[in-house]
C-alpha positions in Angstrom: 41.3 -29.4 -53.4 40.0 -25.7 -52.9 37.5 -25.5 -55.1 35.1 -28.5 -54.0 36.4 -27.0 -50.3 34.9 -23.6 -51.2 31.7 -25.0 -52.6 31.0 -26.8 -49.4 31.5 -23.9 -47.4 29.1 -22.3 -49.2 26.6 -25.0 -49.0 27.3 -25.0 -45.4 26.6 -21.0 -45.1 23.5 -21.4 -46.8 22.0 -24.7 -44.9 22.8 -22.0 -41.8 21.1 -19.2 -43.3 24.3 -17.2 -42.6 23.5 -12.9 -43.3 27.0 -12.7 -45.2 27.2 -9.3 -47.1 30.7 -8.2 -48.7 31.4 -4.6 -49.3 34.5 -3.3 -51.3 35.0 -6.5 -53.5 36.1 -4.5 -56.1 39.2 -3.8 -54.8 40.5 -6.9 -55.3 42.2 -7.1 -58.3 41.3 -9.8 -60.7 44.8 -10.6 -61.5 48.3 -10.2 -60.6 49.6 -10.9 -57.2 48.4 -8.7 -53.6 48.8 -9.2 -49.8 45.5 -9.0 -48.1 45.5 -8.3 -44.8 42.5 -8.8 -42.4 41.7 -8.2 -38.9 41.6 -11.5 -36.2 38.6 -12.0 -34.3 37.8 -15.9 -34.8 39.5 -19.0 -35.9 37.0 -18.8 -38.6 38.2 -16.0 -40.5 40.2 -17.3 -43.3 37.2 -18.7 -43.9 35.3 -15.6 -44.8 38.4 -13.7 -45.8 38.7 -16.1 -48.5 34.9 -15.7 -49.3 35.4 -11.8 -49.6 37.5 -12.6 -53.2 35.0 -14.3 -54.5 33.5 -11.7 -56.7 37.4 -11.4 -58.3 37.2 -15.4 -59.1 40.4 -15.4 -56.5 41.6 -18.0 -54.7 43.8 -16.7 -51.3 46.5 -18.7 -49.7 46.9 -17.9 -46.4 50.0 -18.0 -44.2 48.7 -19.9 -40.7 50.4 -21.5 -37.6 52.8 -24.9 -38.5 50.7 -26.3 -35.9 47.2 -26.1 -37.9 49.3 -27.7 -40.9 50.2 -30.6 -38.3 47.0 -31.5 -37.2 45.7 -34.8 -38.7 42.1 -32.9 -40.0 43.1 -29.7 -41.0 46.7 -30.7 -42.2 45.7 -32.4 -45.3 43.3 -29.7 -46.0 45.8 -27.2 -45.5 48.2 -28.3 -47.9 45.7 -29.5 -50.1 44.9 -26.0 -50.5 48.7 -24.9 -50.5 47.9 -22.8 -47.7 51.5 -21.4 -46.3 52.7 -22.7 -42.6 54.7 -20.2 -40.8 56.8 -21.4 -38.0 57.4 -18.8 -35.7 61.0 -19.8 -34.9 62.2 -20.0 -38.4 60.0 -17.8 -40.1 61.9 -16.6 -42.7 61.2 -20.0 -45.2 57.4 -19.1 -45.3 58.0 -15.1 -45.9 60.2 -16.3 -49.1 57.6 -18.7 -50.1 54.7 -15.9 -49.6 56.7 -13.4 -51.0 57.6 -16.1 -54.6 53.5 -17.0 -54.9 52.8 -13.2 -54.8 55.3 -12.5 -57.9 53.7 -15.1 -59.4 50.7 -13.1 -59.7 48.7 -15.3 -56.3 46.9 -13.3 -53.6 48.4 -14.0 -49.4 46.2 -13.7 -46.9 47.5 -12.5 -43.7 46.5 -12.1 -40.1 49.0 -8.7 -39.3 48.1 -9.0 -36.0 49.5 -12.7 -35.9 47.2 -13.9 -33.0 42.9 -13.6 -32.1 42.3 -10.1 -30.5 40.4 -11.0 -27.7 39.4 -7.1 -27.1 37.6 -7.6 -30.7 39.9 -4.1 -32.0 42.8 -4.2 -33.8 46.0 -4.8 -32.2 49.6 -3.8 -32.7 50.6 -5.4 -36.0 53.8 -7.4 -37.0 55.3 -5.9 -40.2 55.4 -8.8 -42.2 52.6 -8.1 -44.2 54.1 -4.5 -45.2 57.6 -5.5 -46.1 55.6 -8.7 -48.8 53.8 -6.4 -50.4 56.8 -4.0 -50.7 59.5 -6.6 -51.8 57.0 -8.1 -54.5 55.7 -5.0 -55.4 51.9 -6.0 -55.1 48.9 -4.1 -53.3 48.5 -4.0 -49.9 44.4 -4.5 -49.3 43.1 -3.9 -46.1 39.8 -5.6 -44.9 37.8 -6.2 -42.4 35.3 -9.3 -40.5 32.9 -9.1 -38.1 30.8 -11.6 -36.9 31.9 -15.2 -37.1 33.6 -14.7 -33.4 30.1 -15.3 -32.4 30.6 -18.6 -33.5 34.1 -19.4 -32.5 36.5 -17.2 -31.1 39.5 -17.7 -28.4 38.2 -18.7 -24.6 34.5 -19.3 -25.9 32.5 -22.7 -26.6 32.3 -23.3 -30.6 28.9 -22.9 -32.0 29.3 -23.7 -35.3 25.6 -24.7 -35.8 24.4 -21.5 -35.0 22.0 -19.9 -37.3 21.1 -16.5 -39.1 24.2 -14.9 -38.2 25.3 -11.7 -39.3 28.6 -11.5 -40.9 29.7 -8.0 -42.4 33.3 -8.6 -45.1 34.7 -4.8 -45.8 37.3 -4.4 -48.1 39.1 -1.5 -48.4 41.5 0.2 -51.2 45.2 -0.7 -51.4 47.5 1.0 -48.5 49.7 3.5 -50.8 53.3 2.2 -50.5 55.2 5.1 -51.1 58.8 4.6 -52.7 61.4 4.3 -49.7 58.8 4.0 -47.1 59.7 2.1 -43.8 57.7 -1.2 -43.4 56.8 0.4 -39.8 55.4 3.5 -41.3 53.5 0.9 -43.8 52.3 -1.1 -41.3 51.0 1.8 -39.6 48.9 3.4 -41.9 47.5 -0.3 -42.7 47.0 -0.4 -38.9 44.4 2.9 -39.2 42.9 1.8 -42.1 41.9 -1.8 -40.5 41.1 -0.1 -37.4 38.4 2.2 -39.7 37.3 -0.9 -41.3 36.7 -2.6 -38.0 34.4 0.1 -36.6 32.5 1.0 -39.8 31.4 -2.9 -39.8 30.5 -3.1 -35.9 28.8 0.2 -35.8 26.7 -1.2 -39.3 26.2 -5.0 -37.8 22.3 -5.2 -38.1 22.1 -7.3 -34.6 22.5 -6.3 -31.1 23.1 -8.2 -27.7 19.9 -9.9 -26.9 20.7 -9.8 -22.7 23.7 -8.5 -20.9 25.2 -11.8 -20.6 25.4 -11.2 -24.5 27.2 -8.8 -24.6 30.7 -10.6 -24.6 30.5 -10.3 -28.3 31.1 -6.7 -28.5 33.7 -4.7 -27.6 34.0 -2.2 -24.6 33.9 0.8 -26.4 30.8 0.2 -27.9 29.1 -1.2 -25.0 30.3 -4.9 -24.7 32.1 -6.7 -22.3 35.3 -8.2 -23.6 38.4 -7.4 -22.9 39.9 -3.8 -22.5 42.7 -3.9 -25.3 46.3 -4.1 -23.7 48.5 -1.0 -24.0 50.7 -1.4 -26.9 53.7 -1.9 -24.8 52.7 -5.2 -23.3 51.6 -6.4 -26.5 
């Protein structure tokens, strides 16, 4: 089912007129398994994660809620696609299952910081992502997505028809995983490396606010109004 699934998101994109540009698509390998690990600003970004292996012919199965994989839409798509569900009280089923499709050579998408940032920077990370790539021995590729929050994102209304929007894909090279390194001193280099990402593709997104009561869609630090980020403790 993923192929004709891709091939109507693209159709989709284009009747939108949707600016998509990927950068760094060359760090994807073109075989062999690797964890790639994205920032979380909308509930459309495995979406356009997925889009960003394209130019490697890659297909990414992404771990996602058990509740997504429950619904009576997007269930059947989601295992259609062998997408992975994680259930977040027994979650150690879906890190085995991740962890055998990346020995057999698949790419995992993950979302490290396991729910929407709703100050549109990166949060503190869980360290599931770090200890996959480190059991299966596969690259770690950061990346990172801006613009499809302006479409949906958490505590907004969906506008899914919207056209001409910007959406910037970076991909970065593979996190070093140096032998005997903890997966909290993995997970906090990957951590800097999204957070460079992040701000490289907002400070290069070719629109701006058109009002002040647009401005929701960036964050504080560069001039928006969404949330402050929470301290790392009450994360």
């Amino acid at each position: 089912m993923y192929p004709p699934v891709v091939a109507l998101a693209k159709t989709m994109f284009r009747a939108l007129d949707l600016k998509i540009e990927v950068e760094g698509g060359e760090h994807i390998p073109s075989t062999g398994g690797a964890v790639l690990a994205s920032n979380h600003s909308s509930y459309l970004d495995f979406i356009f994660c997925g889009l960003g292996a394209q130019p490697a012919r890659r297909l990414v199965r992404f771990m996602a809620k058990k509740q997504v994989f429950d619904h009576k839409v997007s269930g059947p798509l989601m295992r259609g696609m062998r997408h992975i569900p994680v259930d977040r009280k027994a979650g150690t089923a879906a890190f085995r299952e991740a962890t055998d499709a990346l020995e057999r050579g698949e790419i995992v998408g993950v979302f490290p910081e396991a729910t929407i940032s709703e100050s549109f920077t990166v949060k503190a990370l869980k360290t599931g992502a770090a200890r996959m790539a480190q059991e299966a021995r596969v690259p770690l590729i950061p990346m990172a997505v801006w613009g499809p929050h302006r479409l949906w994102t958490k505590g907004r209304r969906k506008e899914l028809t919207k056209r001409h929007v910007p959406v910037l894909i970076k991909i970065g090279e593979a996190v070093h995983l140096p032998e005997g390194a903890s997966a909290e001193a993995v997970t906090a280099a990957l951590k800097q490396r999204l957070s460079s990402l992040l701000d490289a593709v907002q400070r290069a997104y070719p629109e701006k606010p058109a009002n002040d009561q647009d401005r929701w869609w960036l964050p504080a630090h560069l001039g928006g109004t969404a949330p402050l980020p929470q301290p790392a403790a009450a994360v």
